[in-house]
N, C-alpha and C positions, 0 to 999 in steps of 0.2 A: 087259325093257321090253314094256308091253303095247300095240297101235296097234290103234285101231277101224277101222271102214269109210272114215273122212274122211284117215287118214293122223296122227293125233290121239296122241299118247302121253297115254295113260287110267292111272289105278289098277288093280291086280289083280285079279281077278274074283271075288267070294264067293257064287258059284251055292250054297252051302248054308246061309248066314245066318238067322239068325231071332234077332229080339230076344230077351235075356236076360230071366230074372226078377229083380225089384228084390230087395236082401238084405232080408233079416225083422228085426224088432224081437224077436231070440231069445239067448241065450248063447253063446258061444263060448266053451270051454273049452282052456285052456292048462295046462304043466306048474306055470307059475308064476304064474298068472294067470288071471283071467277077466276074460269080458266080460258084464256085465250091464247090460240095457235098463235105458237112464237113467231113473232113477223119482225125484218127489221127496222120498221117505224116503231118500234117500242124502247129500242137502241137510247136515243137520249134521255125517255123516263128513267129506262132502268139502271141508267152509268149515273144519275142524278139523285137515286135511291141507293146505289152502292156505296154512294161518295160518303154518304151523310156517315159511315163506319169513322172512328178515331182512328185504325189504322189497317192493316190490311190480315188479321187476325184470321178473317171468315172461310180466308184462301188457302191458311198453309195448308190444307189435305185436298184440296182440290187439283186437276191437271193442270190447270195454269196459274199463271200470276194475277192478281186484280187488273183488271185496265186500267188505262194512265189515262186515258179520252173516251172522248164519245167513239171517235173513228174503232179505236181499238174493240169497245166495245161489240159497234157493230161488226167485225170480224168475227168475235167471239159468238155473236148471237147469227149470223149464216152460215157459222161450221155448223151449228146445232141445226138450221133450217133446211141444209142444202144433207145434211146425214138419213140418209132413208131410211138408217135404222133404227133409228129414232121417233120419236111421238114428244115433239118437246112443246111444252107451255108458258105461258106468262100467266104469272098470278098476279090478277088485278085488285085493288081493294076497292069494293063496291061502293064505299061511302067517299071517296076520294076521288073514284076513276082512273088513279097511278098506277102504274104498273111497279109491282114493288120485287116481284122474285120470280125464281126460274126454275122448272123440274121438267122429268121428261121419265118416260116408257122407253124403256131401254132392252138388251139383248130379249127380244121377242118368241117365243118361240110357240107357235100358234097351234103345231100338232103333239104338241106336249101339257099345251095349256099354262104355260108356264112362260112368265118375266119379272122384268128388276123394275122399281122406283130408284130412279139415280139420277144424276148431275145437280142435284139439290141446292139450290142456290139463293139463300135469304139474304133480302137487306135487313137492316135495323127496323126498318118499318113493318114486319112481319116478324120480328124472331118475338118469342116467348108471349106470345098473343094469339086470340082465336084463331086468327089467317092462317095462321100455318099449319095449326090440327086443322082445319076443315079441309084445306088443300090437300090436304094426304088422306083423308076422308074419303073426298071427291073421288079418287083417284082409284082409291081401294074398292070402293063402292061402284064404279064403272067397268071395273076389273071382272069381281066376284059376279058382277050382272052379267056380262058377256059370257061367262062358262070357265072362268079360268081358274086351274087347278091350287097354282102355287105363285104367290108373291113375294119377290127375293127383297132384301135389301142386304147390301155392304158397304164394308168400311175402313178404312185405315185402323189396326187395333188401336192404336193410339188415341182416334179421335174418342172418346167417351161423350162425348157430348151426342154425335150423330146416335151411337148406338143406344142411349139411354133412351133419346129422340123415338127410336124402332120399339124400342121394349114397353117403352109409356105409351103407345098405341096398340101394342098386342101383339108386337112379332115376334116369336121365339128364336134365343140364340142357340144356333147351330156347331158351331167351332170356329177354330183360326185357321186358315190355310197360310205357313209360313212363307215367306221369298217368292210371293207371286211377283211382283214386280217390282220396278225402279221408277220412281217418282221424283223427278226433282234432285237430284241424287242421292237420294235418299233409297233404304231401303221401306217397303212396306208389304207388313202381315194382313192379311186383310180378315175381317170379320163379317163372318156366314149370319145373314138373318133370316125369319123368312115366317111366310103365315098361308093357310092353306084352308081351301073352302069350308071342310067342317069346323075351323075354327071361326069361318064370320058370322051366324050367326049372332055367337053371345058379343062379340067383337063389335058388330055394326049395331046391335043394342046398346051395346056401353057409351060408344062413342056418339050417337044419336043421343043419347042420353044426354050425356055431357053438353053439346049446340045446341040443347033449348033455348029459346031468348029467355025463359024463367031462371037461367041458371048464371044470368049478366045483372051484376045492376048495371044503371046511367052511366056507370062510365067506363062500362065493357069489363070490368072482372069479375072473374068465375066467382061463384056464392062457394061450389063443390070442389073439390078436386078432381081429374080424370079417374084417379086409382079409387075413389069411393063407388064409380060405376061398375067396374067390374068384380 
């Protein structure tokens, strides 16, 4: 417990802080994976990766609707491009060279050390497969190396999928903030996630863990489960 001069229980003291620097619009390279600055020639891979969904399930908690085209598409991926506040990527699968899904560094906040992993955007070609823990891997791990303090994620409370997603990589749930906003006319509670440097760490142990190539056989599935590493 820290108490100042008034008798005041205060926060910790970070006499050595200095604002981080924002992530770059650069590549991240994984075993199974890359990250490449969202461009939009990646536009027809990725509406060609979306499509391959039975129906448009992956969107209802997303701001928009699925694209209907390429065209449309490529609108959707230069909102992302042309948003400065933004750091958005294309996940490409290494063994393929497709560009299969979409994520991005969101509300930045560099003298705080502190932001979000959001606009999360899987095809079928990545969901429930290595690509998508190392993608968020990646990301976490370029994060924590920079100096940053705290990493958000949020969600629709409804979506349970997203949120299990956060918690089976290690981010603790924080609460619901009720009637943040309107989506779609809907309403939506959104759920507070979030993981913070002294938890990486054992964090970036587990999950390094887990992406050994020892832990795949031939035809890429886990021998382990995630939760057996931590």
């Amino acid at each position: 417990m820290n108490i100042n001069q008034y008798g005041q229980q205060i926060g910790w003291a970070l006499p050595d802080w200095q604002p981080v620097a924002k992530p770059l619009r650069q590549a991240i390279v994984g075993n199974y994976c890359l990250l490449a600055p969202l461009d939009p020639e990646h536009s027809e891979a990725l509406y060609q990766a979306f499509s391959l969904a039975e129906d448009d399930r992956d969107w209802t908690w997303l701001s928009t609707n699925k694209p209907n085209s390429v065209e449309e598409l490529r609108f959707w991926v230069i909102d992302k491009v042309d948003n400065l506040e933004l750091v958005p990527f294309t996940v490409v699968d290494k063994t393929t060279q497709r560009p299969v899904g979409v994520v991005c560094f969101a509300n930045i906040e560099v003298d705080n050390g502190a932001l979000e992993i959001g606009h999360v955007t899987w095809s079928p070609l990545m969901q429930r497969n290595v690509i998508g823990t190392e993608a968020l891997y990646l990301l976490l791990k370029t994060l924590f190396s920079l100096g940053y303090r705290r990493v958000a994620w949020r969600c629709d409370s409804t979506n349970l999928a997203s949120r299990r997603a956060a918690e089976r990589l290690g981010f603790t749930f924080e609460g619901r903030f009720r009637q943040t906003m309107t989506r779609k006319q809907r309403n939506r509670d959104t759920d507070w996630l979030s993981m913070i440097d002294s938890e990486w760490p054992r964090i970036n142990q587990a999950l390094s863990g887990w992406l050994e190539e020892s832990n795949f056989d031939g035809e890429g599935q886990q021998k382990k489960k995630l939760v057996t590493f931590f």
